[in-house]
N, CA, C and O atoms as CSV, one atom per row, in Angstrom:
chain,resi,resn,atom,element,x,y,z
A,1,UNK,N,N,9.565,61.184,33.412
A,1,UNK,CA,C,9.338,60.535,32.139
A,1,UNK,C,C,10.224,59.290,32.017
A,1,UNK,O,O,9.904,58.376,31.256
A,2,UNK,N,N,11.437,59.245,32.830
A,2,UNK,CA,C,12.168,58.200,32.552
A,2,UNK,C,C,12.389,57.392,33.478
A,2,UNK,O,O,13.453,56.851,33.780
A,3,UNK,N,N,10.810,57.247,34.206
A,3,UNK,CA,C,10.816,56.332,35.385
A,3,UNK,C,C,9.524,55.588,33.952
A,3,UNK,O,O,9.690,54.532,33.341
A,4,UNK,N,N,8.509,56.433,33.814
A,4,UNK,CA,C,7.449,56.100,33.002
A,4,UNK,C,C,7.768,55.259,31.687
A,4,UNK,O,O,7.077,54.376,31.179
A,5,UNK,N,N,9.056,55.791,31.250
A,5,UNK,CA,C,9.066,54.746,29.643
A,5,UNK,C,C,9.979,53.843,29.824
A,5,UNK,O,O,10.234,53.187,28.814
A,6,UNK,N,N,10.897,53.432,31.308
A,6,UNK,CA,C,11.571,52.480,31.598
A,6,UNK,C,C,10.973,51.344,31.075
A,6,UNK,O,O,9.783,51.322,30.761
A,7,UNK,N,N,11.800,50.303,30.948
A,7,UNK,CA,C,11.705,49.051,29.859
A,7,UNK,C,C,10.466,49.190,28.935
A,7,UNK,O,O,10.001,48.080,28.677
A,8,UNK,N,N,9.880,50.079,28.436
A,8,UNK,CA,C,9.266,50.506,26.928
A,8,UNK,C,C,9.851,51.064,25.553
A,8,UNK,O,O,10.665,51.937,25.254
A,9,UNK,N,N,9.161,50.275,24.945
A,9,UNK,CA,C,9.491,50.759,23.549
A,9,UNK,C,C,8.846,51.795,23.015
A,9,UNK,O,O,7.686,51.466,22.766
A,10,UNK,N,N,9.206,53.526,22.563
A,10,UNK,CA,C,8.973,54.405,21.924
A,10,UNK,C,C,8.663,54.141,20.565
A,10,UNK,O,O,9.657,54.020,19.849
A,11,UNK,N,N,7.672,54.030,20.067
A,11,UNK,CA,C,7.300,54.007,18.466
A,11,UNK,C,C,6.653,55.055,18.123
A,11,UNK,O,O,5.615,55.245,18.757
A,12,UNK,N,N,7.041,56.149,16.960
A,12,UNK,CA,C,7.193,57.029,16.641
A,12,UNK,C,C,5.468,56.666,15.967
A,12,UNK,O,O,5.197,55.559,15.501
A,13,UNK,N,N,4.226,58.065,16.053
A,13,UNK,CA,C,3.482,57.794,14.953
A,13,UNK,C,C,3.482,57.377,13.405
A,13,UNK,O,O,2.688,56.681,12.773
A,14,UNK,N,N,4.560,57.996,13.048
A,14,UNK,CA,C,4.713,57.657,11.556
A,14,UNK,C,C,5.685,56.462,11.374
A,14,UNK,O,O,6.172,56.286,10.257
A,15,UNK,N,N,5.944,55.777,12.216
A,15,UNK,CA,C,6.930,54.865,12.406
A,15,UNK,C,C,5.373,53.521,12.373
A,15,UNK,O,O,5.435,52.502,11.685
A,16,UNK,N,N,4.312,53.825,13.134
A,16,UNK,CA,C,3.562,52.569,13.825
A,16,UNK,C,C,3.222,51.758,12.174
A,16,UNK,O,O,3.638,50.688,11.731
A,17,UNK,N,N,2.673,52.375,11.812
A,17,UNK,CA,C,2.250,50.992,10.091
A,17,UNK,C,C,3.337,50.209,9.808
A,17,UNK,O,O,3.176,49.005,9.607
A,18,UNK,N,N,4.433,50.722,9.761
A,18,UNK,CA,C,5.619,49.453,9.271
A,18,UNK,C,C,5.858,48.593,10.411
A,18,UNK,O,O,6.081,47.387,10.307
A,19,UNK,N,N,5.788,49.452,11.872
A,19,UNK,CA,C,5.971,48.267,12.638
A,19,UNK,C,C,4.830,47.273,12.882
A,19,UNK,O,O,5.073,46.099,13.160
A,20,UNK,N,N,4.198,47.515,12.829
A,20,UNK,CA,C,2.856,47.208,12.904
A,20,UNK,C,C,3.149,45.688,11.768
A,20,UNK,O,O,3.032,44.634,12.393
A,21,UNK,N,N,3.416,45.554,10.606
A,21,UNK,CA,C,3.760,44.718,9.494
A,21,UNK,C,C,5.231,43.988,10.049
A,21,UNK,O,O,5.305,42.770,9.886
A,22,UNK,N,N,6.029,44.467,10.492
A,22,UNK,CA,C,7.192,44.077,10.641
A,22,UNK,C,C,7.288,43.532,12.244
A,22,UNK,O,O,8.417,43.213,12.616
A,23,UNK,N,N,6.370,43.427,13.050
A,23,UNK,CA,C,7.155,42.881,14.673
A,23,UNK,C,C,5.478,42.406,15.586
A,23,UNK,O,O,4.305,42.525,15.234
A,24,UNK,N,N,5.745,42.177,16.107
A,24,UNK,CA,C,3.937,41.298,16.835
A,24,UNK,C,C,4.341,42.531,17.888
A,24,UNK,O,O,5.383,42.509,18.542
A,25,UNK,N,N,3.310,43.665,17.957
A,25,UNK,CA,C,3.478,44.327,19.432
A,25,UNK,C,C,3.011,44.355,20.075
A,25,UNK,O,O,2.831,45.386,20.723
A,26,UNK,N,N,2.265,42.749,20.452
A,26,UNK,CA,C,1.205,42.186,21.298
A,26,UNK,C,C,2.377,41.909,22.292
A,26,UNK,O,O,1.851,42.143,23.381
A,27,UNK,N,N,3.574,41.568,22.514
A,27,UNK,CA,C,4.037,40.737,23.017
A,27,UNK,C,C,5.431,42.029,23.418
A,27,UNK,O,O,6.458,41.513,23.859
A,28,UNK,N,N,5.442,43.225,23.302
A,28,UNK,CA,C,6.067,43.865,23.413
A,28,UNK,C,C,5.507,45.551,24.059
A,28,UNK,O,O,4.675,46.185,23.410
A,29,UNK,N,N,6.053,46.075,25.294
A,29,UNK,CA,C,5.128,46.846,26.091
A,29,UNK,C,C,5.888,48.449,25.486
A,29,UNK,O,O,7.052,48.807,25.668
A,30,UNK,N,N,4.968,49.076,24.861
A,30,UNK,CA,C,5.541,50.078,23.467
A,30,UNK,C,C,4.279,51.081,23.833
A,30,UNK,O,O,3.195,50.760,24.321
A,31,UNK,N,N,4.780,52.484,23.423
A,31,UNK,CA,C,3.925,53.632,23.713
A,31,UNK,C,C,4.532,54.349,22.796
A,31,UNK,O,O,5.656,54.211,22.316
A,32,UNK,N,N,3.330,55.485,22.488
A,32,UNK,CA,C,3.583,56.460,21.382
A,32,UNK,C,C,2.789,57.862,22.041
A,32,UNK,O,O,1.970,57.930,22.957
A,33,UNK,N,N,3.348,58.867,21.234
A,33,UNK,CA,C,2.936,59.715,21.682
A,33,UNK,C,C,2.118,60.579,20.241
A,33,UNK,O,O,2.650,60.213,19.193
A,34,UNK,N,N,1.230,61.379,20.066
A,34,UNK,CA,C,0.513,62.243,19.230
A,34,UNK,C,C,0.284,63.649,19.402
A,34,UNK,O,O,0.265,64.112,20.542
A,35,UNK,N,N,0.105,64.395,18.376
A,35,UNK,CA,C,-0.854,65.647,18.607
A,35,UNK,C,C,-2.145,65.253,17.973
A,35,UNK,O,O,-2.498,64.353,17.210
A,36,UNK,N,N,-2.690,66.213,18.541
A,36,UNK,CA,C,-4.253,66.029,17.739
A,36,UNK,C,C,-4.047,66.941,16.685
A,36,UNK,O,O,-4.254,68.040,17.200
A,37,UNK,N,N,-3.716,67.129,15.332
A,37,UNK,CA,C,-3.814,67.744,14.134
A,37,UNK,C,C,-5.481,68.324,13.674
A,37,UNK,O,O,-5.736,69.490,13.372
A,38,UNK,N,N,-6.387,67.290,13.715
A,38,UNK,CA,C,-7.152,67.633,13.398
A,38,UNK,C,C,-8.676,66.907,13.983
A,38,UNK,O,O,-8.765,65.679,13.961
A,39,UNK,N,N,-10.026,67.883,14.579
A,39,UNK,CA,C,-10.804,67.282,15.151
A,39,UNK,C,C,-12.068,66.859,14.283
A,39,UNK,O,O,-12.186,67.519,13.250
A,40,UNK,N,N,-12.596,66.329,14.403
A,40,UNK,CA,C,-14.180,65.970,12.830
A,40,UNK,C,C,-15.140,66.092,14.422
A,40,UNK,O,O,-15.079,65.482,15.490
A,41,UNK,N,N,-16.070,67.300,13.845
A,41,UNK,CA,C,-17.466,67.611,14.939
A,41,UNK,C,C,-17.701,66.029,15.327
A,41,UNK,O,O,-17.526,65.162,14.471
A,42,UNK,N,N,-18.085,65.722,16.592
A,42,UNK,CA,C,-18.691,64.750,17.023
A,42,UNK,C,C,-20.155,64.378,16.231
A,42,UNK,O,O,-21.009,65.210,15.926
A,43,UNK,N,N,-20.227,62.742,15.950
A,43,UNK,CA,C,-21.005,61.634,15.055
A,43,UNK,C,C,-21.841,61.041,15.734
A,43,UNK,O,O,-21.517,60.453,16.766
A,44,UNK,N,N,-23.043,61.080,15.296
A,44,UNK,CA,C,-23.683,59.735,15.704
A,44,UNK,C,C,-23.168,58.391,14.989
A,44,UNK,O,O,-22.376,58.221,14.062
A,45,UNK,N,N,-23.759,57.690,15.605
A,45,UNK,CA,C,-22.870,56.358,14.988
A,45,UNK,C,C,-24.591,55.304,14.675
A,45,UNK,O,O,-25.527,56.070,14.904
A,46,UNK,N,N,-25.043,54.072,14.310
A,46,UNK,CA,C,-26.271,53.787,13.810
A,46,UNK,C,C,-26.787,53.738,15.178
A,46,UNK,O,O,-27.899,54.265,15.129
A,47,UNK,N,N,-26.466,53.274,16.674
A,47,UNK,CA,C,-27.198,52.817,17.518
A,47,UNK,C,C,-27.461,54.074,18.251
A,47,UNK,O,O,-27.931,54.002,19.386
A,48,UNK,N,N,-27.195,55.256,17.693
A,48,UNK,CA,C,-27.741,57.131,18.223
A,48,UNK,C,C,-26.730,57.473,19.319
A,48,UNK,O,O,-27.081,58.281,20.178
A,49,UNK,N,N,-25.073,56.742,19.388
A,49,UNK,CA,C,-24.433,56.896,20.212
A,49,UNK,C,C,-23.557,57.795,19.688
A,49,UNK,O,O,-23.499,57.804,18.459
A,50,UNK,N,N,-22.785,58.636,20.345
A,50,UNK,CA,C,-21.862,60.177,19.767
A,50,UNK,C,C,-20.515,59.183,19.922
A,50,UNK,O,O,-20.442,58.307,20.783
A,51,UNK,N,N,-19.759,59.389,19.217
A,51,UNK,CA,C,-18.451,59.389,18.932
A,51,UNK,C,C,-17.578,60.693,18.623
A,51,UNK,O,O,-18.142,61.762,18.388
A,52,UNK,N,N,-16.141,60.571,18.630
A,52,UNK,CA,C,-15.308,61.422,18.006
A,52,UNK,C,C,-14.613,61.004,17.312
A,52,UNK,O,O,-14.777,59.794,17.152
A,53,UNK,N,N,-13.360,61.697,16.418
A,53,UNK,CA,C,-12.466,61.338,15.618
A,53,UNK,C,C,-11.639,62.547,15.832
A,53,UNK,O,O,-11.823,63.763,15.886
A,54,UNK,N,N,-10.538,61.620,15.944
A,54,UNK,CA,C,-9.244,62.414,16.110
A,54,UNK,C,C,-7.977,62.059,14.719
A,54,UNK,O,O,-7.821,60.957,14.194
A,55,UNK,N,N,-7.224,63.314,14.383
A,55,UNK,CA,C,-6.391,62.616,13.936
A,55,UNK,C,C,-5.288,63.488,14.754
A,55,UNK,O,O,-5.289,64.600,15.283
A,56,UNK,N,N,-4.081,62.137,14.552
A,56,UNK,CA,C,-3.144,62.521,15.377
A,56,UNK,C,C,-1.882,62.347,14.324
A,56,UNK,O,O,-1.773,61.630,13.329
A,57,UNK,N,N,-0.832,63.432,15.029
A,57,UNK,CA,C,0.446,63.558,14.045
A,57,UNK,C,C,1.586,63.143,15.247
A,57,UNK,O,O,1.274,63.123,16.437
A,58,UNK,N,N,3.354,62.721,14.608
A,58,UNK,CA,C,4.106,63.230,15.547
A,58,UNK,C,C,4.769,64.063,14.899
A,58,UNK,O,O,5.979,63.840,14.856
A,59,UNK,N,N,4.361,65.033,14.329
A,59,UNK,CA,C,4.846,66.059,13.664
A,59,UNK,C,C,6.400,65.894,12.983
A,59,UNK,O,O,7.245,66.740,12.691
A,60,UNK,N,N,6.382,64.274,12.857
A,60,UNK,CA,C,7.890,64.373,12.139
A,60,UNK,C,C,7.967,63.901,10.485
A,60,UNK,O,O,8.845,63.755,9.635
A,61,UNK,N,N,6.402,63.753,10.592
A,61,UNK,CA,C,6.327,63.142,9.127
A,61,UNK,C,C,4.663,63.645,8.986
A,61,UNK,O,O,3.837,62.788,9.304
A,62,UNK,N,N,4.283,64.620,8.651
A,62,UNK,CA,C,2.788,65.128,8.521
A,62,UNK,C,C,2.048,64.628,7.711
A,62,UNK,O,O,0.869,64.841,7.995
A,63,UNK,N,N,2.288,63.686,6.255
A,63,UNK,CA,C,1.729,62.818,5.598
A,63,UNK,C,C,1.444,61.547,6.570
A,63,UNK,O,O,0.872,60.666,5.928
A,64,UNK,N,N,1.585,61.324,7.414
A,64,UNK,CA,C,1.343,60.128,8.280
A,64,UNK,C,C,0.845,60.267,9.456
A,64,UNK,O,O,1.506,60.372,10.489
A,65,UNK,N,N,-1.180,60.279,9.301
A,65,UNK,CA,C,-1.888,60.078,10.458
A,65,UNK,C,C,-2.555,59.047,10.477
A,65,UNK,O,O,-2.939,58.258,9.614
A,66,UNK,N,N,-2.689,59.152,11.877
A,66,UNK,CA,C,-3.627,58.256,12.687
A,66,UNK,C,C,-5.086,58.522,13.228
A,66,UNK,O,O,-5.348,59.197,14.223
A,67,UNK,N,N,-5.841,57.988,12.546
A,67,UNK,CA,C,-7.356,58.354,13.132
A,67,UNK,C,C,-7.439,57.366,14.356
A,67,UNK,O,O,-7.107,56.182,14.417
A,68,UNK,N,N,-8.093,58.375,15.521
A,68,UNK,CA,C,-8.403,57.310,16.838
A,68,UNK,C,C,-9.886,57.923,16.994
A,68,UNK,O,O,-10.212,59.108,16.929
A,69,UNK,N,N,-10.755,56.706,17.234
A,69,UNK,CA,C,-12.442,56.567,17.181
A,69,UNK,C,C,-12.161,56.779,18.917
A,69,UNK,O,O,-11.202,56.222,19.451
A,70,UNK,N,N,-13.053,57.590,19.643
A,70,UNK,CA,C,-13.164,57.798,20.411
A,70,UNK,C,C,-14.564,57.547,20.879
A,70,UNK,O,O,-15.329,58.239,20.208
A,71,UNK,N,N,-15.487,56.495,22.178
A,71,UNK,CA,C,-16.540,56.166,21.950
A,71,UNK,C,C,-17.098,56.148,23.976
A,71,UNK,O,O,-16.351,56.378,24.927
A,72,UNK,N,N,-18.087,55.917,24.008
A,72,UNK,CA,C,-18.374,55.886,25.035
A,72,UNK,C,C,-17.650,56.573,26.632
A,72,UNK,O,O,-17.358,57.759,26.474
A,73,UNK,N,N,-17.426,56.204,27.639
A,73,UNK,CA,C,-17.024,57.322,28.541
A,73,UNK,C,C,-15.782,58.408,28.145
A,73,UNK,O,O,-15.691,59.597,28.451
A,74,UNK,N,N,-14.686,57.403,27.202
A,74,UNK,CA,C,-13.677,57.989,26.639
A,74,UNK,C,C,-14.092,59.345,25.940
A,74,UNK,O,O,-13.762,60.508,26.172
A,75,UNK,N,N,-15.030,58.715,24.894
A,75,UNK,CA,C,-15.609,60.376,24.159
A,75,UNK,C,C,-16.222,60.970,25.579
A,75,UNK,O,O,-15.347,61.153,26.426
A,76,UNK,N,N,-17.170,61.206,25.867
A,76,UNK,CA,C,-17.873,61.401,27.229
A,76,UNK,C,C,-16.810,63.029,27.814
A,76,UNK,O,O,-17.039,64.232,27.681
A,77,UNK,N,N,-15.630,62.243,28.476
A,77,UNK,CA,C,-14.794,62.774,28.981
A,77,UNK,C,C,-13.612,63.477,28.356
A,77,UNK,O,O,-12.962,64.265,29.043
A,78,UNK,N,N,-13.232,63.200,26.860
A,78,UNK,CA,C,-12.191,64.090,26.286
A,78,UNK,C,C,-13.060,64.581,24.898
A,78,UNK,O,O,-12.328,64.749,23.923
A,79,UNK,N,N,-14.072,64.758,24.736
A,79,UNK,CA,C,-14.404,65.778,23.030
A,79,UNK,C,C,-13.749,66.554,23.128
A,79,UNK,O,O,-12.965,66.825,22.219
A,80,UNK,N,N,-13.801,67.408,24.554
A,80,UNK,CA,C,-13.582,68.865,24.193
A,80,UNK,C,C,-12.106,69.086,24.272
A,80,UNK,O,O,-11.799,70.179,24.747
A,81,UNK,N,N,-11.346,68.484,23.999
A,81,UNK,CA,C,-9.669,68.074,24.195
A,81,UNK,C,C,-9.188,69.284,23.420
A,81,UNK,O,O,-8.433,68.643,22.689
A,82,UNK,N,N,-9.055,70.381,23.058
A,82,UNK,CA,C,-8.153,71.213,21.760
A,82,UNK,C,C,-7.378,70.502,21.009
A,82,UNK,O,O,-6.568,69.591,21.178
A,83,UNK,N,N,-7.834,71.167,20.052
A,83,UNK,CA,C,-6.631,70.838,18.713
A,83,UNK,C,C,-5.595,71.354,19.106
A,83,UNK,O,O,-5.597,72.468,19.631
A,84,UNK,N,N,-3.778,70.166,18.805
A,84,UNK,CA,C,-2.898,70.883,19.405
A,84,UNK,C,C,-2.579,70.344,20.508
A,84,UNK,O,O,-1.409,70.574,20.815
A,85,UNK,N,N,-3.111,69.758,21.185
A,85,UNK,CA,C,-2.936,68.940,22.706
A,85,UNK,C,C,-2.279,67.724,22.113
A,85,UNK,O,O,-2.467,67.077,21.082
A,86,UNK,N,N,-1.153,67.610,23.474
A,86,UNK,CA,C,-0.449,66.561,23.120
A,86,UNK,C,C,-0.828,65.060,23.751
A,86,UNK,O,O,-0.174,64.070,23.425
């Protein structure tokens, strides 16, 4: 792990909205980590394509998620991910 987050910045999920307002992290090489809290049955979307929705916690602040749209090979290959997976 500490070959992997060498010169990266850790931003906490419930941390990302303020930074997000407060720093450009286009220009800065930053990773976060999630659980999946909660899954919504897979969607069609208008063009008859399936999607998912995830929300994700870092369990240090549970009022503060993140929905991630999951779409094409990505959905494809992780729907069936468990709730709970990190």
């Amino acid at each position: 792990m500490d070959r992997k987050m060498a010169n990266r910045k850790l931003i906490r999920l419930s941390q990302l909205k303020s930074k997000l307002a407060a720093e450009n992290l286009e220009e800065i090489d930053w990773v976060t980590f999630g659980v999946i809290v909660k899954k919504i049955t897979p969607q069609s979307a208008n063009n008859g394509r399936t999607f998912s929705i995830w929300r994700l916690n870092d369990l240090r602040d549970l009022s503060q998620c993140v929905s991630l749209f999951l779409f094409g090979d990505v959905h494809k290959e992780h729907w069936k991910t468990d709730q709970g997976t990190v």
